[in-house]
C-alpha positions in Angstrom: -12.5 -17.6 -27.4 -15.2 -18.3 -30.0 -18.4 -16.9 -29.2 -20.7 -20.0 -29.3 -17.8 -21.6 -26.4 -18.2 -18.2 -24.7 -22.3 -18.5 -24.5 -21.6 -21.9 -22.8 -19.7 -20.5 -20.1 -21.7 -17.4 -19.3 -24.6 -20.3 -19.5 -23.1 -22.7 -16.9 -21.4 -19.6 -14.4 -25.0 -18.0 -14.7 -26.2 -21.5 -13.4 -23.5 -21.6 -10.8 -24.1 -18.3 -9.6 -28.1 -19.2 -9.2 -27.7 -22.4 -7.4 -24.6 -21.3 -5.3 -24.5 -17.5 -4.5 -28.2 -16.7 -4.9 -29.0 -19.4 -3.0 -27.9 -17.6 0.3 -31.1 -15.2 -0.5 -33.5 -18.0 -1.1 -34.0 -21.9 -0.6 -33.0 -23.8 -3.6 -37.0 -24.7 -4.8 -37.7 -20.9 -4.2 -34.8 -19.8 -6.3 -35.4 -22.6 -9.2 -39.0 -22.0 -9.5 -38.4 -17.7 -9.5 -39.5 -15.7 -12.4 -38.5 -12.1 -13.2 -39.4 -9.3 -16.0 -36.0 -8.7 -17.1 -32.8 -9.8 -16.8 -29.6 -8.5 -14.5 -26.3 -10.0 -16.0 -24.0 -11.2 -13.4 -20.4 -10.5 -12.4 -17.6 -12.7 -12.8 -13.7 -12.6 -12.7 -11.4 -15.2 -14.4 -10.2 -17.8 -12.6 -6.4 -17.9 -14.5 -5.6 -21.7 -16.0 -8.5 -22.7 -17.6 -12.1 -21.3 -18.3 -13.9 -21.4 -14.7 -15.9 -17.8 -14.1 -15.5 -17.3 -10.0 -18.8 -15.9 -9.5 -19.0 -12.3 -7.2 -21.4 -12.1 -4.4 -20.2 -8.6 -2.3 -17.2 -6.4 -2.4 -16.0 -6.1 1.2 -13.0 -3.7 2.0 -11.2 -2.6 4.7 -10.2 0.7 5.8 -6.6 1.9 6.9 -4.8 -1.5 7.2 -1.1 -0.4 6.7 -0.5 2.0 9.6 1.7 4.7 7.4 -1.5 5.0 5.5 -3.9 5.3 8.3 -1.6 8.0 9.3 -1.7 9.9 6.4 -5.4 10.1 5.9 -5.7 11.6 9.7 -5.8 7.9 11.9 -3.8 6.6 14.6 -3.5 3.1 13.8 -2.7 1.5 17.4 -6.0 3.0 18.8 -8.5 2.0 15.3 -10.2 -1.3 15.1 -10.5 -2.6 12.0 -13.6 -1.3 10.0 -15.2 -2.2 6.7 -17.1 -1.0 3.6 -18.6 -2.4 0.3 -18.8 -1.8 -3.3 -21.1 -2.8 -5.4 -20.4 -5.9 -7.4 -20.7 -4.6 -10.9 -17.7 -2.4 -9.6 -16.0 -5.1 -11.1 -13.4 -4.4 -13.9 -11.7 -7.2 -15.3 -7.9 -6.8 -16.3 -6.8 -9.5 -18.5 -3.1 -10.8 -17.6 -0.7 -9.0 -20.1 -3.3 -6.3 -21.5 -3.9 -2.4 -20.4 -7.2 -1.5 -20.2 -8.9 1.2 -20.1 -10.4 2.6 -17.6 -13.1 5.7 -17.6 -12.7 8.6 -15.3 -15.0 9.1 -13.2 -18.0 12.0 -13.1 -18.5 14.6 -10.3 -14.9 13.9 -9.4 -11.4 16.3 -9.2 -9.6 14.1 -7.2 -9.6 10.6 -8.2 -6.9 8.7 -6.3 -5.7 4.8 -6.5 -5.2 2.5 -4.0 -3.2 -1.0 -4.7 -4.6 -4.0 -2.6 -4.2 -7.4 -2.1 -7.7 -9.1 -3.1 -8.9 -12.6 -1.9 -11.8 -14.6 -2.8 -13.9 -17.0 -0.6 -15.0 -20.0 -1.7 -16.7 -21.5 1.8 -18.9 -19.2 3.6 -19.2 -19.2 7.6 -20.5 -17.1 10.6 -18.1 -16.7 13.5 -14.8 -17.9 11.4 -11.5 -18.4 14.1 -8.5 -17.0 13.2 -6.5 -20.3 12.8 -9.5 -21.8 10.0 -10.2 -18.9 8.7 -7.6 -19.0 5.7 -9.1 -22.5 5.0 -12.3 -19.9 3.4 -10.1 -18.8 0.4 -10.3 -19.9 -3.0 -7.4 -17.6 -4.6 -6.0 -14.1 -4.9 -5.3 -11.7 -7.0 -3.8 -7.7 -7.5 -6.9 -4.8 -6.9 -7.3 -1.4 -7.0 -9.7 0.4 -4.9 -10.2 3.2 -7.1 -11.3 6.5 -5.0 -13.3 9.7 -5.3 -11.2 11.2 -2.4 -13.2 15.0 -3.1 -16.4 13.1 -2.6 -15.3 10.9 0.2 -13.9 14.2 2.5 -16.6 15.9 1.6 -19.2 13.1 3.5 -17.2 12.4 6.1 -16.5 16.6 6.6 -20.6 16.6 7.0 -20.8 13.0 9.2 -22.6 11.6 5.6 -22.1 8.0 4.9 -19.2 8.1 1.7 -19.9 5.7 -0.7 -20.4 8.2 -3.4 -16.6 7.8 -2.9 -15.9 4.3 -3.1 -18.7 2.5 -4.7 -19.2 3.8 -8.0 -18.6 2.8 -12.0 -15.7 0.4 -12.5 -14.5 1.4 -9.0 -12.6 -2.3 -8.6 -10.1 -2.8 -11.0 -8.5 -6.5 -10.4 -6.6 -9.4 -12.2 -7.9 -13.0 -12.7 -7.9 -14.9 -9.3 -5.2 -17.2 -9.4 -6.1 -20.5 -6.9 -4.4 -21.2 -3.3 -3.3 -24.2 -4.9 -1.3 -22.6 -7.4 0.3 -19.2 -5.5 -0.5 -20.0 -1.9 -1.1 -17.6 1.2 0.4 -14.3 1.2 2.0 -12.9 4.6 4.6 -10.9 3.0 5.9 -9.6 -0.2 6.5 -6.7 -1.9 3.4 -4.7 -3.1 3.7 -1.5 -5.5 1.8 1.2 -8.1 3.4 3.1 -10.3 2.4 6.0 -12.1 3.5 6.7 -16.1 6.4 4.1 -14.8 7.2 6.4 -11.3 7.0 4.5 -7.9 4.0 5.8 -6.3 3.3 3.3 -3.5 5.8 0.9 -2.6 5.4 -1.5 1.0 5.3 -5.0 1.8 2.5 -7.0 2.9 3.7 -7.8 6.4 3.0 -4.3 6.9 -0.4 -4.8 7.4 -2.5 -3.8 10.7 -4.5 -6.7 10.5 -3.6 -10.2 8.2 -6.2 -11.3 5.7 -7.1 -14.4 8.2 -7.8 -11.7 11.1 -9.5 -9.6 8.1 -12.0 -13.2 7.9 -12.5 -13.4 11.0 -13.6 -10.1 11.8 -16.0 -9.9 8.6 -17.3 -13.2 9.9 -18.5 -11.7 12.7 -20.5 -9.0 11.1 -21.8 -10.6 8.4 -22.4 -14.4 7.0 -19.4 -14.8 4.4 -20.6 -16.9 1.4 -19.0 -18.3 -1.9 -18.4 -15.5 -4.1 -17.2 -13.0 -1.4 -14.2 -10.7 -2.4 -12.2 -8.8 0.1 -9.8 -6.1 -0.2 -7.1 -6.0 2.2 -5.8 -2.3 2.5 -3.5 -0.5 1.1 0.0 0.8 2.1 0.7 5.0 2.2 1.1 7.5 -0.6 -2.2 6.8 -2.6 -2.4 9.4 -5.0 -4.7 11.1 -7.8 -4.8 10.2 -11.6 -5.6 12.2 -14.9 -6.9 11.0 -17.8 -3.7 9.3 -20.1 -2.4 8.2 -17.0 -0.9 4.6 -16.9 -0.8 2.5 -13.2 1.0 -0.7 -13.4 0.3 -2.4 -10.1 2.6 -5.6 -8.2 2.6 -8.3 -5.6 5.3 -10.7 -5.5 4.0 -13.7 -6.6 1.4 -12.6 -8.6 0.4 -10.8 -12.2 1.0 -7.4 -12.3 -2.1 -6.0 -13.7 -2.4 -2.4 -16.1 -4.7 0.2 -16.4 -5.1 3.0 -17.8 -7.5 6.4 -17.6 -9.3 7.7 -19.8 
């Protein structure tokens, strides 16, 4: 894309993002008329058939929503509501379709683990979303990985400490270009899968799922106002894992891009 093209687009998403996200902080006069002393550069991922930026508000995720996996981190799934936790937005890392990227290990970490996801983004915000609407809130999906300190993480919840030294960090949310409803639909079911230097690592299917991305919506919804820009993780199945530097993932859901990563 040729630079001066490129500077129009960051221009106009920059715009979007101030008279569409930021404007759930503050009224539309308030937010037009603000001034700051420097400038924070927003976060966007590719929408995928054309050049639209979807613009990222927060990072929601939930915890231990395929029930083999709730099991193996020490849960028992039919007793656990579901529960949440952010990342920050710049945790974004965009993975071009067709490209390996890289991706820097982390600091103050020995045990850095991944976690394949299904991700979907909200384009129509809402308090108190049912169930049966609450699909009608999503703009697209795409393939994630909720990339994990899992030393840091035990180590908080060992001492009753809040973890997000293990979540939220650097380049913590690998993920693909949203593709639209409109183009792939809902997902219910599929196959999902991670592997590792080309080895099966995590392998399920999205019907596995404690709790469906509507319910997921719904639940959010009733914690928090969703708003355009909103991206949610949906769980991910058993056998997450660590990585070392060199490693490759290569990470699948039927019916959409795979995406690649790699550490270094």
């Amino acid at each position: 894309m040729k630079s001066s093209k490129r500077r129009q687009l960051l221009r106009g998403a920059s715009a979007l993002a101030a008279g569409g996200v930021a404007a759930y902080a503050m009224s539309g006069n308030a937010a037009a008329q603000a001034r700051s002393p420097f400038s924070v550069s927003p976060t966007f991922i590719p929408i995928a058939g054309g050049s639209d930026l979807f613009p990222v508000r927060r990072i929601y995720c939930i915890g231990r929503n395929y029930a083999a996996h709730s099991r193996e981190m020490g849960s028992d799934p039919t007793r656990e509501p579901p529960f949440f936790f952010q990342k920050p937005t710049d945790a974004v890392q965009n993975v071009p379709i067709g490209t390996t990227i890289d991706h820097p290990y982390p600091p103050l970490t020995k045990n850095y683990h991944y976690e394949i996801e299904l991700v979907a983004a909200i384009n129509k915000g809402g308090r108190n979303i049912s169930i049966d609407r609450a699909l009608e809130h999503v703009f697209g999906y795409t393939v994630g990985l909720d990339m994990t300190r899992r030393d840091l993480q035990r180590a908080m919840g060992d001492e009753k400490k809040p973890w997000e030294i293990g979540k939220s960090f650097d380049h913590s949310a690998p993920l693909g270009p949203i593709q639209t409803v409109a183009a792939v639909g809902h997902f219910t079911k599929g196959a999902i899968w991670l592997k590792v230097n080309g080895q099966v690592k995590q392998n399920a299917d999205l019907s596995q799922m404690i709790w469906s991305v509507a319910e997921q919506i719904s639940k959010l919804s009733e914690a928090f106002e969703l708003a355009p820009g909103d991206i949610v993780y949906s769980g991910t199945p058993e056998n997450v894992g660590p990585v070392v530097k060199d490693d490759l993932m290569e990470g699948h859901i039927d019916g959409l891009p795979n995406i690649s990563v790699k550490v270094v």
